[in-house]
N, C-alpha and C positions, 0 to 999 in steps of 0.2 A: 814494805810490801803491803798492799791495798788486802783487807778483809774483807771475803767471805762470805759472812754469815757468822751465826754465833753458835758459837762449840758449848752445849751446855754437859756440866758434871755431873749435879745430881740436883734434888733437893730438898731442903734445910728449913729449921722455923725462922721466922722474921729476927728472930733476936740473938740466933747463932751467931755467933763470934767469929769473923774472917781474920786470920793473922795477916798483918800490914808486908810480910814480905811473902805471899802466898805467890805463887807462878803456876801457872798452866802449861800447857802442849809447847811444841812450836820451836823455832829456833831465830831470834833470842825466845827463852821463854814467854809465854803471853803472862802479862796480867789480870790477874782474877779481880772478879769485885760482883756484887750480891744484884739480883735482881728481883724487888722487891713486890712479891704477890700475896695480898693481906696479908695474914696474918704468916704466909710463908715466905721465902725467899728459894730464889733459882741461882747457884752458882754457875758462870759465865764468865766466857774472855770470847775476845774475838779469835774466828776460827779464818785459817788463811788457806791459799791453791795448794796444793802438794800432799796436805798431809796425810801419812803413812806409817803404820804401824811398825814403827823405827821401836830401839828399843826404850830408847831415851823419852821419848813420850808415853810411851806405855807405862813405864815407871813414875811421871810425870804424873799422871791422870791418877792413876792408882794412889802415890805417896802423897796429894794432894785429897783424897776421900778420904786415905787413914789420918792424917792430920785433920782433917775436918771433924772426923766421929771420933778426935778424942776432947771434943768438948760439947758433946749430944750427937744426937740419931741424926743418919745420913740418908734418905732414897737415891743409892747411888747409879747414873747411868753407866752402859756400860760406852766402853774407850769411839771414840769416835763420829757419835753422835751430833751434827749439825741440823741447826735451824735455820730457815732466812732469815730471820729481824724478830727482835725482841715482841712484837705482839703475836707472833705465831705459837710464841717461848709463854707466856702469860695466857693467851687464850685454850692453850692446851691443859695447861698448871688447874685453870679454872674449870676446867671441863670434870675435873677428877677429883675438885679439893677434899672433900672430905673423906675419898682414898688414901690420898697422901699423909692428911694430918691422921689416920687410922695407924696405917704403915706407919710412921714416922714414930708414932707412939709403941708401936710394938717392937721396931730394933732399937728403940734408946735402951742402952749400957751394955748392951749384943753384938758381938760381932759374929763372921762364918768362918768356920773352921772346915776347912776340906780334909777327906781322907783317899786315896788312891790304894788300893790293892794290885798288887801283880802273882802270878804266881812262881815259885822258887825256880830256878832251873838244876840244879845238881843234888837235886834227892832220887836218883834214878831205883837204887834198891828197895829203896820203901814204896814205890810207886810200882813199881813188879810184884811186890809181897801184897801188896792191894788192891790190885787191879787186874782180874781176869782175863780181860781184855788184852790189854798193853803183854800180860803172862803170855798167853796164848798168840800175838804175835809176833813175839818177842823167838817163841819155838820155831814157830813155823820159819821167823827168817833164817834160825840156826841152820833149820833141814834144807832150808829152799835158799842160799842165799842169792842175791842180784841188785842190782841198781832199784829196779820196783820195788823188792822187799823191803829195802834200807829205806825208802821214801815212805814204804805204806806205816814202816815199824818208824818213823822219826814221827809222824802223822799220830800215830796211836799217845807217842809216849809226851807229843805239847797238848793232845787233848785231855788225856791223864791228868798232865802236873794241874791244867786248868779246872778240872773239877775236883782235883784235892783241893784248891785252892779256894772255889768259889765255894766249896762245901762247908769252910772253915770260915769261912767271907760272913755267910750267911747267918752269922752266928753274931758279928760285930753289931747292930744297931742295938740289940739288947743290953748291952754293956752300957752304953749311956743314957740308961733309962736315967731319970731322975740328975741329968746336969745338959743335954741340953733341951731347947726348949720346943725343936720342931728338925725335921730330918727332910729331905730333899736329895732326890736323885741324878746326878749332873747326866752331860751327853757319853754317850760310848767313848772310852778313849782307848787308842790299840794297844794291847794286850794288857787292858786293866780287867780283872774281874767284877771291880765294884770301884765304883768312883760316886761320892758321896757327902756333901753338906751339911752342917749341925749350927743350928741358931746356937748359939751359945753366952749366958752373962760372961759378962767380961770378969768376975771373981772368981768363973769356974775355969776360967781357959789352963791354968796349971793343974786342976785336976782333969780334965778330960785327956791333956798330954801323958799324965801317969798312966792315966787308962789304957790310952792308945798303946802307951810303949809295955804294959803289959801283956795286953791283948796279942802283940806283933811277937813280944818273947814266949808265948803260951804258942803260937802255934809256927814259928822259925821255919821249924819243918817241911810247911806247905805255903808260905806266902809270907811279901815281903810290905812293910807297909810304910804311905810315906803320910804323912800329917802337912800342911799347908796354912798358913794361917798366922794370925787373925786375918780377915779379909774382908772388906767394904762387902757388906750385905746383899749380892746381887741376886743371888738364888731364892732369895725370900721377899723381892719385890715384883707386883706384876710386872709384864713386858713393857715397854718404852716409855714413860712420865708423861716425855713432851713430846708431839711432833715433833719428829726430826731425823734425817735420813745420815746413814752409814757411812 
């Protein structure tokens, strides 16, 4: 199949280390190999027609960044990222270098560690004994019952569990004062209270998990929490390297 353009990943210093059996996107896999800008390097394969955030590639790009950053810091792009021709790839590189070698310096031995909040759904009694609100229309649909009432009173009691939740939420970044190194707040996701980023050394990643899993058994009650990670540094790099479209 005739390429493209060039699918760039991320990039790396000049003397990072590419494993000889490294593969990219694509189906067969692409072959990776380093594009050399002074004292940096751009990892590259060629990018072909079709491709689509299949799962197989998505894994691809990602289990290719994590294999990269575990032999130094990665400025990882994120998934799908195409350039036309290698001097588009080099003259963007240079537009930014001593961005890059900044960056590059500050996630060596870091990875991201994401956390997701949700709130519980089956703590309905404690959320009555709490909540004036949800109490009070919780009565009124007793006195009044109807289709509306059961909608306004289901209305009351997911608004409820989501501010027991986020009010308990609101408490997590202080827990990791002192492990990790910078916090970042990702996009809205549906029915997360707090979706959230932590720079993290790579020596503290088992401690931040005890943390987490205690923080989640401290407050059970009100919210459920999922931990994500280690993860290619995206949240902690500016937006896009290189020129290059989606």
């Amino acid at each position: 199949m005739t390429a493209s353009g060039i699918y760039v990943y991320g990039i790396v210093g000049r003397s990072h280390p590419l494993p000889p059996t490294a593969r990219g996107v694509g189906e067969p896999p692409a072959p990776v190999r380093l594009l050399p800008a002074d004292d940096l390097a751009v990892v590259i394969s060629a990018a072909y027609p079709g491709l689509r955030a299949r799962r197989r590639d998505l894994m691809a790009h990602q289990g290719l960044l994590m294999t990269l950053a575990e032999a130094g810091p990665v400025l990882p792009m994120r998934f799908g990222m195409v350039a036309p021709d290698e001097a588009t790839v080099l003259a963007g590189v240079a537009a930014r270098h001593g961005e890059h070698v900044a960056v590059l310096e500050r996630l060596d031995s870091r990875v991201e560690m994401n956390i997701k909040i949700t709130p519980v759904q089956d703590n309905l009694a404690a959320l009555i004994r709490e909540d004036p609100v949800v109490r009070r229309i919780r009565e009124e649909t007793r006195r009044h019952p109807g289709y509306e009432a059961n909608v306004r009173l289901g209305e009351a009691v997911a608004a409820g569990l989501r501010r027991r939740a986020a009010a308990a939420a609101a408490r997590l970044p202080a827990e990791f004062a002192g492990i990790g190194d910078d916090m970042r707040p990702g996009p809205d996701v549906e029915g997360c209270v707090l979706n959230v980023s932590f720079l993290v050394p790579r020596r503290e990643e088992g401690r931040f998990r005890n943390v987490a899993e205690r923080f989640a058994a401290d407050h059970r009650d009100r919210l459920e929490l999922r931990v994500t990670g280690p993860l290619p540094c995206y949240s902690f790099v500016a937006p896009e390297p290189v020129p290059a479209r989606a």
